[in-house]
C-alpha positions in Angstrom: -32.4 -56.4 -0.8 -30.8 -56.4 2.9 -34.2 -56.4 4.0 -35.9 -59.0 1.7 -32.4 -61.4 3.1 -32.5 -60.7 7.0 -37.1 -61.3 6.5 -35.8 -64.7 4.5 -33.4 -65.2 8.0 -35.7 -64.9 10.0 -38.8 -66.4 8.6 -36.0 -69.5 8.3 -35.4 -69.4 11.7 -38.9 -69.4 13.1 -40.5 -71.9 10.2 -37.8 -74.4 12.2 -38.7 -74.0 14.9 -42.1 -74.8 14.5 -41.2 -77.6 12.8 -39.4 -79.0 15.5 -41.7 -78.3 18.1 -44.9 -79.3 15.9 -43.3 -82.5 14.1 -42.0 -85.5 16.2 -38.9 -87.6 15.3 -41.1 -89.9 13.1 -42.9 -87.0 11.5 -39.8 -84.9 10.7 -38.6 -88.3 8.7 -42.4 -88.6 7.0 -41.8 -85.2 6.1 -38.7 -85.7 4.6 -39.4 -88.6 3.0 -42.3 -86.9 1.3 -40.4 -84.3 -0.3 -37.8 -86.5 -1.7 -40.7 -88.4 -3.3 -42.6 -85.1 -4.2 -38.7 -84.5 -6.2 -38.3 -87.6 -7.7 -41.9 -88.0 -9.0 -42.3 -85.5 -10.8 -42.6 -87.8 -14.1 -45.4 -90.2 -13.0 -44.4 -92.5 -16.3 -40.5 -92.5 -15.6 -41.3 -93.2 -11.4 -43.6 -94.8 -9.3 -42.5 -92.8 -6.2 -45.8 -90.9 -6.4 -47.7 -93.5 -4.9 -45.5 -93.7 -2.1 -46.0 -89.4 -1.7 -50.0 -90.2 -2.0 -49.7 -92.5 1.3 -47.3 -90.3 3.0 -49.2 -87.3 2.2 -52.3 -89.2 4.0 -50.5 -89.9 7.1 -49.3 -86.6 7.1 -53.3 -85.0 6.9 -54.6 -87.7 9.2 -52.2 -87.3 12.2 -52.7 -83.3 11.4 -56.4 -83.4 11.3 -56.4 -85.6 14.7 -54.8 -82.9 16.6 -57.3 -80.4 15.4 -60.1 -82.0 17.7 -57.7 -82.6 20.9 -58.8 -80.4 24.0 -55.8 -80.3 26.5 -56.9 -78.2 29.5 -53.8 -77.9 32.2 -52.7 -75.4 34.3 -48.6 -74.6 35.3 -46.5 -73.1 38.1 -42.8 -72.5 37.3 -41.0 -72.3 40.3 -37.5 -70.5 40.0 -34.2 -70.1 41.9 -33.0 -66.9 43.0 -30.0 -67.2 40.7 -28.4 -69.4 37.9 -24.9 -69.4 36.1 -23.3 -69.4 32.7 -22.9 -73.2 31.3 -24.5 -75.0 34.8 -27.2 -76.9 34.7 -30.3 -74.6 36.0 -32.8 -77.0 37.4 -36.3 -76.1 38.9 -39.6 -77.1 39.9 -43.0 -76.9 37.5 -46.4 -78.4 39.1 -48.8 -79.7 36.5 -52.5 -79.3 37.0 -54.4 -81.9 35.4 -57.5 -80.7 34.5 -59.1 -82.9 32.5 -61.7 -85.9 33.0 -59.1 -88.2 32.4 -55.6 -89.7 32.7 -53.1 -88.7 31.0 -50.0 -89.8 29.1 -47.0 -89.1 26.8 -47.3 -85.4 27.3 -44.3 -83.4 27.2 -43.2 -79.9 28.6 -41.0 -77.4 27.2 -40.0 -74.2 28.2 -39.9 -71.0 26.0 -37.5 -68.5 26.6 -38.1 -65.0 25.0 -36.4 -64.9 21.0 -33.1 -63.0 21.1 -32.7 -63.2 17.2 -30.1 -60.7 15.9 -31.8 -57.1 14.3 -32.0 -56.2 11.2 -28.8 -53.4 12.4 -26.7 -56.4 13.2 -27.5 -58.3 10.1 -26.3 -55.0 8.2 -23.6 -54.3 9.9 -22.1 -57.8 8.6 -24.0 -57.6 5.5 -22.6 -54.0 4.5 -18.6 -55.4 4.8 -17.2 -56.7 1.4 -15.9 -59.8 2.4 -16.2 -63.4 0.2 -20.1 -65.0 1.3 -18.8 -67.7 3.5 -17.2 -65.3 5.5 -20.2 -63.3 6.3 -22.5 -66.4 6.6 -19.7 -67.6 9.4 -20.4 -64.3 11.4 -24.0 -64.6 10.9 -24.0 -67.6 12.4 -21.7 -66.8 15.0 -24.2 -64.0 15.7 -27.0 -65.8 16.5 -24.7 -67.5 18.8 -24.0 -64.9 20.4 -27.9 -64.4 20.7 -29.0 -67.4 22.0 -29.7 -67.0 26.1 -29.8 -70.4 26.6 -30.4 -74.3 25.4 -33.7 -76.3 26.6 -35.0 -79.3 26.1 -38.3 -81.0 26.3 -39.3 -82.7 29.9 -41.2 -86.1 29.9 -44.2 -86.1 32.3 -45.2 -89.0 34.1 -48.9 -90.2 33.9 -50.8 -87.1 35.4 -54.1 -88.9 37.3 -57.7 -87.1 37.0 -57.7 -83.1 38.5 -54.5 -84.0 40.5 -50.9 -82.4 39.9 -47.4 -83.7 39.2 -44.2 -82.4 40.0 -41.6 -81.9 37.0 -37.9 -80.8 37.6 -37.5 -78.3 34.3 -33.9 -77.5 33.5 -32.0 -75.0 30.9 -28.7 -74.3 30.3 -27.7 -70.6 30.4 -25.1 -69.4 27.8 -25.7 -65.5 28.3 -25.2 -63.8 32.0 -27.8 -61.4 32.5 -31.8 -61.7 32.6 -33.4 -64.6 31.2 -36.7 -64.3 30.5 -39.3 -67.4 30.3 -42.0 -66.6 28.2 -44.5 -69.9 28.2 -45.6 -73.5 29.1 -46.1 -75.6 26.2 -47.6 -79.0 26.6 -47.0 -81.5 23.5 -48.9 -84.7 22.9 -48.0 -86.8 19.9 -51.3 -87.7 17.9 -52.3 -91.8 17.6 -49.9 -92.3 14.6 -47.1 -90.5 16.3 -45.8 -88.0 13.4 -47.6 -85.0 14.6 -47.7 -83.2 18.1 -50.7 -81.3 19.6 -49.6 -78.0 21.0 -51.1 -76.3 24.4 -49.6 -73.1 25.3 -49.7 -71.3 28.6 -48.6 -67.6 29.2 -46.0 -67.6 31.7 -43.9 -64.5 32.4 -41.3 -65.0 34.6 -37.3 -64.2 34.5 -34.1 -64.7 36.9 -30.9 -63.2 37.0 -28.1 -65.4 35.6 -24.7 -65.1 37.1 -20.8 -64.9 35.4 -19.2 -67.6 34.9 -16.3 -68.3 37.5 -13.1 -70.0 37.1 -10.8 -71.5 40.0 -8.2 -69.9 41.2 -5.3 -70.2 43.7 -5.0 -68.4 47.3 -4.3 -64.8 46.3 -2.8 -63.0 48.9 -3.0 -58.8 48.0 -0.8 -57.0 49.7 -0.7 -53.4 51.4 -0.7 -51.8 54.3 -4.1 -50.6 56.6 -4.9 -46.8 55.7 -6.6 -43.9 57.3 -10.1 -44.1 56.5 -11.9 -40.8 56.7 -14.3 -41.1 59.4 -14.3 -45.0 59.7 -16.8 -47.1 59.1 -19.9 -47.2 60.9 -21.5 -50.1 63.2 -18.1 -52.2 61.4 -16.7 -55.3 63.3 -14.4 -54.3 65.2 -10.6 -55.5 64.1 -8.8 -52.2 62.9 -6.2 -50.6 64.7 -8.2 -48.1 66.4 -11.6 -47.0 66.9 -13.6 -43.8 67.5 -16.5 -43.2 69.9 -19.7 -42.5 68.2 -21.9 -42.7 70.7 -24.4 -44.5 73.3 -27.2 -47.7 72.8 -29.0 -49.4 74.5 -27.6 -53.3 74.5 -28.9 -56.1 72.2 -28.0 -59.9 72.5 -24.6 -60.5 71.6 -22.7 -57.1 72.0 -19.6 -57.6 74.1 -19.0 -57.0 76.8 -16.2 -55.1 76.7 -18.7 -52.4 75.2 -20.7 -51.9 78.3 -20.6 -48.6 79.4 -20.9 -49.2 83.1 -21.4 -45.7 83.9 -24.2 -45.0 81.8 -26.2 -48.9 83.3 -25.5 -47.3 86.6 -27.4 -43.9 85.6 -30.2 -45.2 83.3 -30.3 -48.8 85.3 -30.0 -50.9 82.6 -28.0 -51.7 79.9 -25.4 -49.8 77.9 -22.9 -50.1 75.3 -20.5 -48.0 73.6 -21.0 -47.5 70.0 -18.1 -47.1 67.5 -15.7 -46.9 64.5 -12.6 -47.8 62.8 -10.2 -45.6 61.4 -8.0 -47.7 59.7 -9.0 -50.6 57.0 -7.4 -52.5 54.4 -9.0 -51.3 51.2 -8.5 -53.1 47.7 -10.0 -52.0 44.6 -11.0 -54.2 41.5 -10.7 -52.2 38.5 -13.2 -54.0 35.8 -12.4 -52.5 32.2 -15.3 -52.0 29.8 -14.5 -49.9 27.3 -14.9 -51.2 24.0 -16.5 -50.0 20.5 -18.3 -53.5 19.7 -21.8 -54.1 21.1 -20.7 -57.1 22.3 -17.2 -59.1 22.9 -15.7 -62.3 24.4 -12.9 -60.4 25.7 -15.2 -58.4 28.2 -17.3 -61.7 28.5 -14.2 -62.9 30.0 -13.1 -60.4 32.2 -16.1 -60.2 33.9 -16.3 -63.8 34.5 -12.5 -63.7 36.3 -14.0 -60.4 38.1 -16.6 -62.6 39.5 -14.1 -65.0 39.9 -12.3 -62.7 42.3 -14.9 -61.2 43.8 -16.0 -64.9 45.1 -12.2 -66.2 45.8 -10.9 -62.8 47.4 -11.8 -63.2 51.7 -13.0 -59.2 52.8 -14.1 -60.7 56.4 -10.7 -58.3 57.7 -10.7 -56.2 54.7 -13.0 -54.2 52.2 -13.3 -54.1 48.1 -14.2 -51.7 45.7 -15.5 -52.9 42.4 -15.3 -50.3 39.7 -16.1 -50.1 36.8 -18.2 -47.7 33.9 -21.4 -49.4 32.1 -24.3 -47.0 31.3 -22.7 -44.9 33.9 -19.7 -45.3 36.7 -20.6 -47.5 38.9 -18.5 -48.2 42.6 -19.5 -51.0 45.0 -18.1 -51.8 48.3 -18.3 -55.0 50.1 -16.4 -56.8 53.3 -16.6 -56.3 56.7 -20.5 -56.3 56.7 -20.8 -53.6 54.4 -22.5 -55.4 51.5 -22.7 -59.1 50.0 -20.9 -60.8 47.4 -24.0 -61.7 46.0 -24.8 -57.7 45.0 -21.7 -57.9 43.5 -21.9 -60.5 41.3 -25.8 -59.3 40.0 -23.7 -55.8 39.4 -21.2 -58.2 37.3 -23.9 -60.0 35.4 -25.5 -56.7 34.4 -21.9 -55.3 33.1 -23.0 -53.8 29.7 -19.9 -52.4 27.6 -19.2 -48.2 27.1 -18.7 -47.7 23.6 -19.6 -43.7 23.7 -16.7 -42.6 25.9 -13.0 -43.5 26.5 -11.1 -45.5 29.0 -10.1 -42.1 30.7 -13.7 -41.7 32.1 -12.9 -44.2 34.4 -9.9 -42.4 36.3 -11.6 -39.8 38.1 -13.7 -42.5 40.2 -10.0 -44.3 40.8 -8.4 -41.0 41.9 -11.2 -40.1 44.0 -9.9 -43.5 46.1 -6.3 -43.6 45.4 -5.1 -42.3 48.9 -7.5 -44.9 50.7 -6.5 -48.0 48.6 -3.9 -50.8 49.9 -3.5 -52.8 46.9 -5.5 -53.0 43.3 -6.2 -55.5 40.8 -6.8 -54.6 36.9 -8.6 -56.2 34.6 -8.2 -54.7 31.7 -9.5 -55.6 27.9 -6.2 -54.2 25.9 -2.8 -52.3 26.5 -2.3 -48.7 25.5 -1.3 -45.6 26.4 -4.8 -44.4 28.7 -4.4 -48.1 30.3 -0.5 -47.8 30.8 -0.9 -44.1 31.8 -3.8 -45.6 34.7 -0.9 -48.4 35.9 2.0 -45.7 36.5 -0.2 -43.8 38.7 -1.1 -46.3 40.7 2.9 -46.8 41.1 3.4 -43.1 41.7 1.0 -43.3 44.6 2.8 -46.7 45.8 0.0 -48.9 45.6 0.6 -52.7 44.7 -1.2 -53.4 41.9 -1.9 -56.9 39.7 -2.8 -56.2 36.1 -4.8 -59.0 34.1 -4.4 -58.4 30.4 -7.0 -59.9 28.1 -5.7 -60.6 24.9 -7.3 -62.6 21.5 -5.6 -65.9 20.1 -3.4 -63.3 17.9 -1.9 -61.6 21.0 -1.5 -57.7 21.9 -0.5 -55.5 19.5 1.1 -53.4 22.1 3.9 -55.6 24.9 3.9 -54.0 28.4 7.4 -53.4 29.4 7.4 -54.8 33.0 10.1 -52.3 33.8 7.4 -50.2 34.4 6.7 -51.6 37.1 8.8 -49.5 40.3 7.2 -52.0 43.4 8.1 -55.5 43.7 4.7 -56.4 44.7 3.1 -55.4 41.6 3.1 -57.4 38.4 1.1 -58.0 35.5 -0.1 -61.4 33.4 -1.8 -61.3 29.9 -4.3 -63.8 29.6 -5.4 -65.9 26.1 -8.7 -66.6 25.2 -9.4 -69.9 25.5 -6.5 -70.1 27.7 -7.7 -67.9 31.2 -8.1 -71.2 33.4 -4.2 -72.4 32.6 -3.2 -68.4 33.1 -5.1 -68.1 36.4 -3.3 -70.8 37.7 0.0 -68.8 37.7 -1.3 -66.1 39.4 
């Protein structure tokens, strides 16, 4: 029966979709009104509504039958951006090929982007808890909420002359960070009456990465101290406070000159420079918590958006970060000081998938492994318990500063941190609401 319900779902699901996309505005209320009349007709002696089903009915096979012998030949070329975010408008470019023998007009474009309709195993899962109906029909919906990548709408195209293209600025709005994939080009051209819409499809893989949200936040200043480095940080800029010979190169444009090696031009006759590295670096760590037992939650949807929020705000030209974090497996990226990009960092962020096979401990031996090279640390953690307090008192022990961000639901933590916990002035900790992160950012 579970089955037979979820097929029902999603035969639902894609019978409107084709309505939509097959019926214009006109057609949809021909449709409609050809139903109603097909109810209240039923009794041709009682009602003479069947005469007005007979004519919409006609309408209906005429405008159908029309598109039947319409040959739309076109060719497409999406051309994407390198990147998009969560709830911004994600313009780009499509060129339109007409290839036909004559003008034409009222086409329009729209976009598919590959179906993300919940499984049968999520429909189950909600289906299998003994809850009232309209419970479970609330978290079905919210489900396929939760599904949909993004919202696109149909793009009108300007006259397109004989064999010539047009330019068309397509544009989506992503809901989901991660990989949105593009799946076709359709073309749509209402027939001469208007209530029905001939459909040209063209295959046309293509995806792009879409980014975290990010909120605004206020200059954060993280404090700690420059520590020892174990053997620097090669071909670094050079600001630390000291700095170990590596070894000899020739010179390129811009090296200082300070760097020459005067001995070595004299020898070789021309010129070169001293290669080195630093010892000593400011090194902060952003702890990203992703350990969670449901496939997916807002809570983690949330923390990784103020992690990319940080990673964006937080200036490493004079120091470095480590993001870290366990998905699929632990993961540790550096950037600052030329080492990477926070670009890298936020495609990492936008690929964050939640562990739900192995506990929040599995994080702490890639923190330990760091602990006597770290200056300061920020937490973002999804709940408060034991593991997670246990994680926060070591950092104290080791007498690093650390700023804990505590995610909690509408209803609040079930477990308070006691800030007495907290032995260093320059640590502290805020618990953030859902719905209220912006307002709780701004008190940072």
């Amino acid at each position: 029966m579970t089955r037979l319900f979820y097929r029902l779902l999603r035969l639902n699901h894609t019978a409107r979709k084709w309505l939509t996309r097959r019926f214009t505005p006109a057609g949809l209320g021909v449709l409609a009104g050809l139903i109603v009349c097909a109810i209240i007709g039923l009794d041709t002696n009682q009602s003479l509504s069947y005469q007005i089903y007979t004519l919409l009915t006609a309408l209906l096979m005429v405008s159908i039958t029309a598109t039947l012998f319409s040959r739309y030949r076109f060719s497409a070329t999406r051309i994407l951006p390198r990147f998009g975010t969560i709830g911004t408008p994600l313009k780009y470019r499509i060129v339109l090929h007409n290839r036909m023998h004559k003008q034409q007009k009222g086409w329009k474009l729209l976009d598919s982007i590959a179906d993300a309709f919940p499984s049968l195993k999520d429909y189950q899962r909600i289906a299998h808890h003994r809850k009232p109906w309209h419970v479970r029909r609330q978290q079905w919906k919210r489900l396929v909420a939760q599904k949909q990548q993004a919202l696109v709408s149909a793009v009108e195209v300007p006259p397109l002359p004989i064999n010539h293209e047009v330019d068309v600025m397509g544009e989506v709005i992503p809901l989901r960070r991660g990989l949105l994939q593009f799946k076709a080009l359709t073309i749509t051209c209402p027939d001469p009456l208007g209530l029905f819409n001939a459909c040209v499809t063209q295959v046309l893989p293509q995806s792009i990465l879409i980014l975290p949200k990010r909120y605004h936040l206020p200059p954060i200043q993280l404090p700690g101290a420059r520590r020892y480095q174990s053997g620097g940080l090669a071909l670094a800029s050079s600001v630390g406070d000291s700095e170990e010979f590596r070894g000899l190169r020739e010179y390129r444009p811009g090296d200082p000159q300070r760097k020459i090696h005067w001995k070595s031009w004299a020898k070789v006759g021309k010129p070169i420079v001293k290669e080195e590295q630093e010892e000593y670096f400011v090194r902060h760590a952003l702890i990203l918590d992703t350990f969670q037992t449901e496939a997916y939650s807002e809570r983690l949807e949330e923390g990784v958006a103020i992690a990319s929020s940080l990673a964006c705000e937080i200036q490493t030209q004079e120091s470095l970060l480590d993001l870290m974090f366990v998905g699929l497996e632990a993961h540790r990226f550096t950037v600052g000081r030329g080492l990477g990009q926070t670009e890298r960092m936020l495609e990492l962020l936008a690929s964050v998938v939640p562990c739900q096979d192995q506990s929040f401990e599995s994080i702490l031996p890639v923190i330990q492994s760091r602990l006597e090279l770290l200056s300061g640390c920020i937490c973002i953690l999804l709940a408060w318990d034991e593991a997670r307090q246990a994680l926060v008192e070591q950092l104290q022990h080791f007498g690093i500063p650390t700023l804990v961000l505590v995610i909690s639901d509408e209803q609040g933590l079930q477990k308070t941190p006691n800030l007495k916990d907290f032995k260093s002035s320059q640590s502290n900790l805020h618990v953030l609401k859902i719905g209220q992160i912006q307002q709780g950012l701004r008190l940072l």
